[in-house]
C-alpha positions, 0 to 999 in steps of 0.5 A: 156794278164794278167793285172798284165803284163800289168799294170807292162809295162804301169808303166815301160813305164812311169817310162823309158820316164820319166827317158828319160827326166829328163836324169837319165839313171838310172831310164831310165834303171830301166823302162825298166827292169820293162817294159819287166817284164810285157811284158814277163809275157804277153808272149811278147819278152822283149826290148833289146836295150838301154833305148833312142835310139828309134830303133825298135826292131820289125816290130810289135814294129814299127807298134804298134807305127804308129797306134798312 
């Protein structure tokens, strides 16, 4: 995992929760593009449903969020 990946997810997380409270799709849509940027630059496959629908998209998307 490259920093720079990383640091691109984290930001897109951010900028995706945040645009999904404030219900502005389109900033929603703008975190996630950032967010798979880093996760592909971290060798990652990139999240491919809707920004908000809260499916997993993986067993190991699933299992990363039960740990916390």
């Amino acid at each position: 995992m490259s920093i720079k990946g990383e640091t691109k997810e984290a930001a897109g997380f951010v900028k995706e929760e945040t645009g999904e409270m404030l219900k502005n799709h389109k900033m929603a849509q703008e975190g996630r593009n950032l967010r798979n940027e880093g996760r592909i630059a971290d060798g990652k496959a990139p999240k491919l449903t809707e920004p908000g629908t809260g499916h997993y998209e993986s067993d190991e998307d699933k299992d990363e969020s039960d740990k916390k």
